[in-house]
MIMAR-84389 format. One record per residue (C-alpha): x, y, z; residue in three letters; residue number from 1. Coordinates in steps of 0.001 Angstrom, whole numbers, plus 500000, padded with zeros to 6 digits. Example, Ala and Ser with C-alpha at 12.3 -4.5 7.8 and 13.67 -1.06 7.14 Angstrom:
r x=512300&y=495500&z=507800&resn=ALA&resi=1
r x=513670&y=498940&z=507140&resn=SER&resi=2
***
This chain:
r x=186671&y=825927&z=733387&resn=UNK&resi=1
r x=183711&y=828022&z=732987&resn=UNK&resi=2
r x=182175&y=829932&z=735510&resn=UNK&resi=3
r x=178343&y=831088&z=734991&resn=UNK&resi=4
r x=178118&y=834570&z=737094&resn=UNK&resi=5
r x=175023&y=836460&z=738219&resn=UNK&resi=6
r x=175531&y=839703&z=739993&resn=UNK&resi=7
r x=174372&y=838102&z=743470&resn=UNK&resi=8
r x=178170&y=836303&z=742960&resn=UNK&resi=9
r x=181467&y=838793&z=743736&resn=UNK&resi=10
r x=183846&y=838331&z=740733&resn=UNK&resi=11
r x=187036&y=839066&z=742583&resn=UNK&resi=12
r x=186021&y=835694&z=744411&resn=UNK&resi=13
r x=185874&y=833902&z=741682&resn=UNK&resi=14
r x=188950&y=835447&z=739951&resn=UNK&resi=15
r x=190851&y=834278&z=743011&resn=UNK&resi=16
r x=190521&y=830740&z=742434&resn=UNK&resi=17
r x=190773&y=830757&z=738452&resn=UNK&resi=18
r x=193720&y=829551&z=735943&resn=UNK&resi=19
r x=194756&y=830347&z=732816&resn=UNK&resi=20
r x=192271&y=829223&z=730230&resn=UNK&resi=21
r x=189082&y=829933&z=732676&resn=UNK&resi=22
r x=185588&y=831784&z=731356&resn=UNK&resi=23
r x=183752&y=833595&z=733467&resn=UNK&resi=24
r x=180105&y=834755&z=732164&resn=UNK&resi=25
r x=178497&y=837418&z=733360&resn=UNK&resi=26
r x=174591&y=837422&z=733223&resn=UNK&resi=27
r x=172906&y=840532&z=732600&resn=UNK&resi=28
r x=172817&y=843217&z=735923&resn=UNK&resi=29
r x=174730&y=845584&z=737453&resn=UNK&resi=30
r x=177918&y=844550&z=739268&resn=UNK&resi=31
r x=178926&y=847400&z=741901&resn=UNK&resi=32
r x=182857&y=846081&z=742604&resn=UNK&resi=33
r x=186490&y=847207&z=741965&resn=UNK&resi=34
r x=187686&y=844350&z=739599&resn=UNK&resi=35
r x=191490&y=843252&z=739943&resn=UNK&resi=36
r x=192880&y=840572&z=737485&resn=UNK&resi=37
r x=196240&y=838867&z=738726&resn=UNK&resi=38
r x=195999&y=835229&z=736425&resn=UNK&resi=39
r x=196777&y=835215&z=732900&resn=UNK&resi=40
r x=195154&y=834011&z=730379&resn=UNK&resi=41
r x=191364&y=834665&z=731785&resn=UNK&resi=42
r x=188634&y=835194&z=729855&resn=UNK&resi=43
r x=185259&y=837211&z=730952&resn=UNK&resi=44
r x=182262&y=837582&z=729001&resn=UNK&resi=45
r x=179082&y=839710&z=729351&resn=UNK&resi=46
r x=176073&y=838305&z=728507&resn=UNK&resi=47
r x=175366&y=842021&z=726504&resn=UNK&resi=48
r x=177425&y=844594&z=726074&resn=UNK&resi=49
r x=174721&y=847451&z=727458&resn=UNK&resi=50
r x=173227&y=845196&z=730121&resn=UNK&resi=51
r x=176178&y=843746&z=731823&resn=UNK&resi=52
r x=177803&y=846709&z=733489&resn=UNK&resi=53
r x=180874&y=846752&z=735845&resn=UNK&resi=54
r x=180648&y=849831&z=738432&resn=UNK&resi=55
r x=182380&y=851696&z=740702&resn=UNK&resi=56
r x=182987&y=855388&z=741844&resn=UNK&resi=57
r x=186848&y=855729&z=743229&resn=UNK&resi=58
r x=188208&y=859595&z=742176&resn=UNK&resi=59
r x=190959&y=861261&z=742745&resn=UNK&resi=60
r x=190114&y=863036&z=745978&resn=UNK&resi=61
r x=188252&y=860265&z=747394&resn=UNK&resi=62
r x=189701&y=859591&z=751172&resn=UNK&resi=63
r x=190544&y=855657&z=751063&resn=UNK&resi=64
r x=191068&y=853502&z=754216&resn=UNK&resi=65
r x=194813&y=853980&z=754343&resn=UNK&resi=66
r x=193705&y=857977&z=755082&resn=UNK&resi=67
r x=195674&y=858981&z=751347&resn=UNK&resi=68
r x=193546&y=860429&z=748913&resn=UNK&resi=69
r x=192633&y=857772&z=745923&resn=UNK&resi=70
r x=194950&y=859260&z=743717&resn=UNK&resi=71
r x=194505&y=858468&z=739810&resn=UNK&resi=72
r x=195993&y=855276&z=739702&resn=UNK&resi=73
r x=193468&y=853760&z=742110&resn=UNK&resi=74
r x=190640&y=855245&z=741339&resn=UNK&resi=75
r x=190049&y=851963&z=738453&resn=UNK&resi=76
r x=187179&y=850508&z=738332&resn=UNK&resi=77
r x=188469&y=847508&z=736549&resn=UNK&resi=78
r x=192533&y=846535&z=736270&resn=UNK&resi=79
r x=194031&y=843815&z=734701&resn=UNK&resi=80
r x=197882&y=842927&z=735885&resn=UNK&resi=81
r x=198059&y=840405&z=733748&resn=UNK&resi=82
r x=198391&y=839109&z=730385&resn=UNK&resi=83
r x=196475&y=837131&z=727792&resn=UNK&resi=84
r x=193284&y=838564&z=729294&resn=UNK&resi=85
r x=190304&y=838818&z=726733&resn=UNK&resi=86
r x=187407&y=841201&z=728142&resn=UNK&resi=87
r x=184502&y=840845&z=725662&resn=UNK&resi=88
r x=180529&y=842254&z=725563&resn=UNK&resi=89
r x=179978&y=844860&z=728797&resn=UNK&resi=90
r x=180315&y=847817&z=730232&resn=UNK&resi=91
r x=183099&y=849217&z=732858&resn=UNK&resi=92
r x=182039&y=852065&z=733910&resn=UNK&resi=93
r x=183792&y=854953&z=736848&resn=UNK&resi=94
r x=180546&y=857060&z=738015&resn=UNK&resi=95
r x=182341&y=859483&z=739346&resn=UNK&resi=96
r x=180888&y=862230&z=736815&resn=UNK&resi=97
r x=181358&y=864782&z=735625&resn=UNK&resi=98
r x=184786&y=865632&z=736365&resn=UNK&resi=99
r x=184343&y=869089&z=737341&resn=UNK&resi=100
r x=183070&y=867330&z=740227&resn=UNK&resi=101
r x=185191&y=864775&z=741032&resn=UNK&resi=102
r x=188564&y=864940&z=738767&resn=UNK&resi=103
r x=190022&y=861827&z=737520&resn=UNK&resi=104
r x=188158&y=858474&z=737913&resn=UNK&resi=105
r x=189415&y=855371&z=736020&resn=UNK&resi=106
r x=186980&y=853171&z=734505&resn=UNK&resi=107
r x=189263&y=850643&z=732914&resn=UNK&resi=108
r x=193170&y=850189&z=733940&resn=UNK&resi=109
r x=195424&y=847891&z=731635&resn=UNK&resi=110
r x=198999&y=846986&z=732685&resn=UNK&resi=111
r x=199009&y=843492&z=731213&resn=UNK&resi=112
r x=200458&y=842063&z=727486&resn=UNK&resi=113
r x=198263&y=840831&z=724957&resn=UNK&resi=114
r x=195119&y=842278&z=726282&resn=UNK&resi=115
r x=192336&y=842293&z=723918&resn=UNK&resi=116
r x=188900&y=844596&z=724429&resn=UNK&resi=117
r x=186342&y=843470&z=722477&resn=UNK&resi=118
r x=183145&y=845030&z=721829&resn=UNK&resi=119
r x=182870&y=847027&z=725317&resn=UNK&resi=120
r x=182010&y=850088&z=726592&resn=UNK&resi=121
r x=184115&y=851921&z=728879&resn=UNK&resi=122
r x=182864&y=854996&z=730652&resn=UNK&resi=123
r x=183889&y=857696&z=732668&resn=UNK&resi=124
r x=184704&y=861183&z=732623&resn=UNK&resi=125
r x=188693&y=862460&z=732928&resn=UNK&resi=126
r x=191079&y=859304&z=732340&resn=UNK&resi=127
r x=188276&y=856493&z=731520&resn=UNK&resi=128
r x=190930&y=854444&z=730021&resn=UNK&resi=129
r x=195250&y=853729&z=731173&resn=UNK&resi=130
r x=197059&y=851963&z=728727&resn=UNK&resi=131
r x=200164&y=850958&z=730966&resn=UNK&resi=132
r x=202999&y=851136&z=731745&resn=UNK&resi=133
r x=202821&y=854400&z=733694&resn=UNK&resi=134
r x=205641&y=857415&z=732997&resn=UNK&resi=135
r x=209319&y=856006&z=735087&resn=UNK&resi=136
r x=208933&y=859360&z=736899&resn=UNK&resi=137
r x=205444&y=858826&z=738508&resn=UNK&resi=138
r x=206696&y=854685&z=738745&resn=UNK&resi=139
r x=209953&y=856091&z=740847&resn=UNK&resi=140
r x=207419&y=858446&z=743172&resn=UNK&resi=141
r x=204787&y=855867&z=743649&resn=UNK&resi=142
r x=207065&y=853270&z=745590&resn=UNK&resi=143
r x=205477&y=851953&z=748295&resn=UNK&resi=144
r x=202439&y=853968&z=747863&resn=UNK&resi=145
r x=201239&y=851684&z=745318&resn=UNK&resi=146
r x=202124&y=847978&z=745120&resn=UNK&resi=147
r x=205388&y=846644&z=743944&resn=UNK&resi=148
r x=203258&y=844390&z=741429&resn=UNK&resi=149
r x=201802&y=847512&z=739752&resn=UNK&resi=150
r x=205157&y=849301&z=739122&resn=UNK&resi=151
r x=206685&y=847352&z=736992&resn=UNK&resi=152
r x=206760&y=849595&z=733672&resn=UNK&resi=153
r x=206422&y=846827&z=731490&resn=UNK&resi=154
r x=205644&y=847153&z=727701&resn=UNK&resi=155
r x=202604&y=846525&z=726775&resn=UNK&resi=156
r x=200363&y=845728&z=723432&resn=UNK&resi=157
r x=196450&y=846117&z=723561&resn=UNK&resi=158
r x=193766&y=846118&z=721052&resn=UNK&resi=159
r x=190452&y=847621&z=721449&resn=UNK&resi=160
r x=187759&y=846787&z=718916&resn=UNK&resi=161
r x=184625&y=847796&z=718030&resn=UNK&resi=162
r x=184638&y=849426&z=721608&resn=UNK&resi=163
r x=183021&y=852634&z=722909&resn=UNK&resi=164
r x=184858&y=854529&z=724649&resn=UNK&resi=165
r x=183548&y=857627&z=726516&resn=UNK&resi=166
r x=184672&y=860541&z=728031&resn=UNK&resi=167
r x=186141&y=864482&z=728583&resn=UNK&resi=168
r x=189667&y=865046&z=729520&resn=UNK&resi=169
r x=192551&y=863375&z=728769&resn=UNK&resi=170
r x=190336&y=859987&z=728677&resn=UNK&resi=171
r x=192625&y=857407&z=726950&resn=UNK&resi=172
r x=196015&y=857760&z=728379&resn=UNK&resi=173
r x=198948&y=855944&z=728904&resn=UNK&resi=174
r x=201928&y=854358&z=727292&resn=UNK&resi=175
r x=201081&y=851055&z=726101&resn=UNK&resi=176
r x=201297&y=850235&z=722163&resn=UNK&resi=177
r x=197593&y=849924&z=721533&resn=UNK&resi=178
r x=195408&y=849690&z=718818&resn=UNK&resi=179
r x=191606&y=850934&z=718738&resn=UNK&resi=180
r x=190260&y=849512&z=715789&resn=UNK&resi=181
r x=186639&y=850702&z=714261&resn=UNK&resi=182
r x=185990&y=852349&z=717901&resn=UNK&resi=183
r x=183873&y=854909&z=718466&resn=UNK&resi=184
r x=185619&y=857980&z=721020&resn=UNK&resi=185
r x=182831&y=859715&z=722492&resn=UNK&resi=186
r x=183771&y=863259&z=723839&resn=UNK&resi=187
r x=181006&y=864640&z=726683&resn=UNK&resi=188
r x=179974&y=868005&z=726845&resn=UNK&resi=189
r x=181969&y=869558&z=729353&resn=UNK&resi=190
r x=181323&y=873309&z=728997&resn=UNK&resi=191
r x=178342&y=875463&z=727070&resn=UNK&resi=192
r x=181266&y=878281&z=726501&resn=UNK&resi=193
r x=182142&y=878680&z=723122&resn=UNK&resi=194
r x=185435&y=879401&z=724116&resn=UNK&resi=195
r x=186382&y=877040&z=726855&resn=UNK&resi=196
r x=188451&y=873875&z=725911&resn=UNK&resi=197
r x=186129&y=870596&z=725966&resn=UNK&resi=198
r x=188598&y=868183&z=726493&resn=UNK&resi=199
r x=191046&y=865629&z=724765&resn=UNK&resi=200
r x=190435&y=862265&z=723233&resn=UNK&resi=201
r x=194066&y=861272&z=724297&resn=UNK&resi=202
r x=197285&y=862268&z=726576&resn=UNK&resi=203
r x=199582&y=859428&z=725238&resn=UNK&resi=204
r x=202810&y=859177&z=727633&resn=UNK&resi=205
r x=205454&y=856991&z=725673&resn=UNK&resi=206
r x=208683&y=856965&z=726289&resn=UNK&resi=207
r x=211255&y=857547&z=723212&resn=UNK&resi=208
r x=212471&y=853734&z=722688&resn=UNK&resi=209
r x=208176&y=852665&z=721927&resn=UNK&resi=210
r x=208353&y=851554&z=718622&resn=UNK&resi=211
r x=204506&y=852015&z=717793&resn=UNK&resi=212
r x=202168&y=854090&z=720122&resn=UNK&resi=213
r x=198898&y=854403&z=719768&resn=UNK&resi=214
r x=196854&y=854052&z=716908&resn=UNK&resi=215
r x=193102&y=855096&z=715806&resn=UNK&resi=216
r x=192589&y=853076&z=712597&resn=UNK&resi=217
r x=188813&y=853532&z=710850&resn=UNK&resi=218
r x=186793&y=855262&z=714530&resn=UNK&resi=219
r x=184574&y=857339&z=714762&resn=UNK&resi=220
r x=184685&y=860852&z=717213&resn=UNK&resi=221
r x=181385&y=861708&z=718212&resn=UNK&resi=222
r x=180304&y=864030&z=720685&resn=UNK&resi=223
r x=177388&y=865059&z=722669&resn=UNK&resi=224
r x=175171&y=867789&z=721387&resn=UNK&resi=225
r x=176570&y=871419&z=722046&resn=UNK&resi=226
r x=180320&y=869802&z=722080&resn=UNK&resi=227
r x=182738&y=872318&z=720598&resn=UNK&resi=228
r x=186363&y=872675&z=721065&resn=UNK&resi=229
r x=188132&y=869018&z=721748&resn=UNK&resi=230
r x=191721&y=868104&z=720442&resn=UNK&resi=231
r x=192205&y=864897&z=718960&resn=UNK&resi=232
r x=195279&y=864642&z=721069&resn=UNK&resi=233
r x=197970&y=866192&z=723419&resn=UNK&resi=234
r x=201342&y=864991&z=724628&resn=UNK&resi=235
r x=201126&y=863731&z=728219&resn=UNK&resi=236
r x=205188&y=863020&z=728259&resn=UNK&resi=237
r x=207753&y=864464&z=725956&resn=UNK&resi=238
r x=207744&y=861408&z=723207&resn=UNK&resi=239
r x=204002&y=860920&z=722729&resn=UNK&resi=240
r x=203159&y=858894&z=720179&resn=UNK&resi=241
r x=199516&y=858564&z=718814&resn=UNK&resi=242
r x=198192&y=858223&z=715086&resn=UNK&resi=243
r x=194631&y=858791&z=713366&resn=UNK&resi=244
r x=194108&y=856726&z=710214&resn=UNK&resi=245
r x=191227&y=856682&z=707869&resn=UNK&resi=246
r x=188625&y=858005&z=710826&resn=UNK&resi=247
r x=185821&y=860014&z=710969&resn=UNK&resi=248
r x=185669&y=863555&z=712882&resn=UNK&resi=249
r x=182192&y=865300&z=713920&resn=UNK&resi=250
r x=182426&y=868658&z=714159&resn=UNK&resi=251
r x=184274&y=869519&z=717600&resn=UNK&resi=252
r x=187210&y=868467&z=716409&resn=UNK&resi=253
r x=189150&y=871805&z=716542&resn=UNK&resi=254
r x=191037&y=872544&z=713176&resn=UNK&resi=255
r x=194678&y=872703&z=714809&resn=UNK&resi=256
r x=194042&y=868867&z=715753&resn=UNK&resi=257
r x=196851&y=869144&z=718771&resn=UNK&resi=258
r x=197824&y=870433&z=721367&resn=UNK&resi=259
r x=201360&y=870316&z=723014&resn=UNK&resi=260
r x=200615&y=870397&z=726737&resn=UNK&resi=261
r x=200797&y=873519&z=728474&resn=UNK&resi=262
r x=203616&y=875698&z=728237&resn=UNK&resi=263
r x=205900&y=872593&z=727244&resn=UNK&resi=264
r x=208569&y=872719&z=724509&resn=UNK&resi=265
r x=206642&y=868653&z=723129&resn=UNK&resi=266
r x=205787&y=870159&z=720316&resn=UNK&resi=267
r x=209695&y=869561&z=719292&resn=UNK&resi=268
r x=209001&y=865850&z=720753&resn=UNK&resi=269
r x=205510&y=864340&z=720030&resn=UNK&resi=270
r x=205089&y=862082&z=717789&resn=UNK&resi=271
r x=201586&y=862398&z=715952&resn=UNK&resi=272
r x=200423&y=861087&z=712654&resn=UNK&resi=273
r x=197664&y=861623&z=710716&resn=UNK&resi=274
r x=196095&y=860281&z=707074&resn=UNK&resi=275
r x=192430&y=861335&z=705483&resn=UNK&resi=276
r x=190968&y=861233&z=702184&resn=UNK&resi=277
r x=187865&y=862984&z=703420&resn=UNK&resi=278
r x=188895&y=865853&z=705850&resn=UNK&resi=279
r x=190873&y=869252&z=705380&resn=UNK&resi=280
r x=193801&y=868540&z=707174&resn=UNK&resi=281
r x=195459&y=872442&z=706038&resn=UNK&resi=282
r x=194875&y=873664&z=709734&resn=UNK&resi=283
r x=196514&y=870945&z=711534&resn=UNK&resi=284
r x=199660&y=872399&z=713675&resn=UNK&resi=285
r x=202920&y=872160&z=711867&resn=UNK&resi=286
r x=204226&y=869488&z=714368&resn=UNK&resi=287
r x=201725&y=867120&z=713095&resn=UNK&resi=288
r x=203200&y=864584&z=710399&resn=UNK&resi=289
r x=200482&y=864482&z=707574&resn=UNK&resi=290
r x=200861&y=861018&z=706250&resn=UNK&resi=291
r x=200666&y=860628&z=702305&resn=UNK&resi=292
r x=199249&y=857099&z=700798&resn=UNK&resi=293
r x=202021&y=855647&z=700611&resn=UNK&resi=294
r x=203545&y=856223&z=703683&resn=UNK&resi=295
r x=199960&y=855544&z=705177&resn=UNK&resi=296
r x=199661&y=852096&z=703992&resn=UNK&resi=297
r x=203556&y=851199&z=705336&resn=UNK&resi=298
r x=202736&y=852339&z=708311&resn=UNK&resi=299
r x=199376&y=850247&z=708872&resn=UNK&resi=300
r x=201170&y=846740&z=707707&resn=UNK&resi=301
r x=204197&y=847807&z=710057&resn=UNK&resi=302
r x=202101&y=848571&z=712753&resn=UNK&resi=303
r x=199628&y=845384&z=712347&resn=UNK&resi=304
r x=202676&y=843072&z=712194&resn=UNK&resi=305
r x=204129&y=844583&z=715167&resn=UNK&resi=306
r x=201088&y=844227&z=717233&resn=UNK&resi=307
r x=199981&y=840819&z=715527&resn=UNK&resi=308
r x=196674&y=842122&z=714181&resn=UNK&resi=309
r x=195037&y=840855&z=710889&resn=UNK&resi=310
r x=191833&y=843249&z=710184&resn=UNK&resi=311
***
């Protein structure tokens, strides 16, 4: 069935009565609700990708009505449980900015299989986008803080394409095997100081038996103006696994590429990868696997056939 939305309509209501195979369409507006998708297999559309826009403003500190602060994980604006969901042409945005402000604040929150991001924009400012499953430690302390049904730690494969995603810190995190494909990964100008950290792109969190992590094939990393000093990635649990293939770098991109996490020994542990024909890659740190041609080109048909991508 297909359902023709306008943003007089709540969406929740009409995800509560859908199956697997339904459409919704969203007409262009602004639609001021926290999202949850529970059935597989749903489909929602935006009418266009700058006009249809998903909102909400959850952060980390934010007092809910159980009296707990929001914490991280419910901050989302929009969060899919399920699997076999296509989200295509809109926006999901967190406007809880800037995150000096207010911290973390979720735009978009994947735990479902087979999720596929098409053409969207998803903006925030710390953690716009998690990849599930969430790190077994923070799965084992969350019981019955969060629901049973979000604690499940299940593997996961997503692809994001031709999305834009935006943010500061840490803003696409998780553990899911997931593909961005001809993205662009907008860092926000966080600090004027010429020696203050901006932010990172990624804090990937997967654990050592993910086969494939995450993997930037052909995007773009753009900045606003003034941005200086933003790492591609940094290891948010011991076994990170992220790589960057054939994509383009502005210049706040610092040299060194990666950064192991604090005063952590994942430097020994992350797994990064990198391949470019058109960048210096000299500087990166010596715990970053430089990928040559060949070993580039295994890794991309190993990778799509894993995931079940054909570009």
């Amino acid at each position: 069935m297909k359902y023709i939305i306008n943003n007089s309509n709540s969406i929740n209501k009409i995800l509560s009565k859908c199956n697997s195979g339904d459409i919704l369409f969203l007409k262009n507006g602004i639609y001021k609700e926290k999202v949850e998708i529970y059935s597989n297999g749903i489909t929602i559309i935006g009418e266009s990708k700058e006009n249809v826009i998903i909102t909400n403003n959850d952060y980390y500190h934010k007092i809910m009505p159980d009296c707990n602060e929001c914490n991280t994980f419910r901050t989302y604006t929009l969060y899919v449980n399920s699997d076999n969901v296509k989200i295509e042409n809109l926006t999901i945005e967190n406007s809880s900015v800037p995150s000096s402000k207010y911290g973390q604040a979720v735009a978009l929150h994947v735990d479902g299989d087979n999720f596929y991001g098409d053409n969207l924009i998803i903006k925030s400012a710390q953690d716009t986008l998690f990849t599930g499953p969430m790190p077994q430690n923070l799965i084992d302390r969350y019981q019955g803080f969060q629901p049973d049904s979000h604690l499940l730690g299940k593997e996961t494969k997503q692809i994001y394409n031709n999305c834009l995603i935006i943010g500061d810190v840490d803003f696409i995190f998780g553990g899911s095997t997931a593909l961005f494909y001809q993205c662009q990964i907008h860092s926000l100008l966080k600090s004027t100081s010429p020696f203050e950290t901006n932010g990172y792109c990624c804090a990937p969190s997967h654990s050592l038996e993910t086969r494939f992590g995450y993997l930037f094939y052909k995007c773009n990393f753009t900045c606003d103006k003034g941005t200086k000093n933003v790492f591609l990635a940094r290891p948010w649990r011991d076994y990170g696994y992220a790589a960057f293939i054939d994509s383009d770098y502005e210049a706040h991109i610092v040299p060194e590429g990666f950064n192991k996490w604090n005063n952590t020994n994942r430097d020994k542990t992350a797994r990064f990868y990198e391949f470019s024909n058109k960048y210096d890659l000299s500087k990166r740190v010596p715990w970053a696997h430089i990928l040559t041609e060949n070993e580039k080109e295994k890794y991309i048909y190993e990778y799509f056939k894993y995931i079940n991508f054909k570009e």
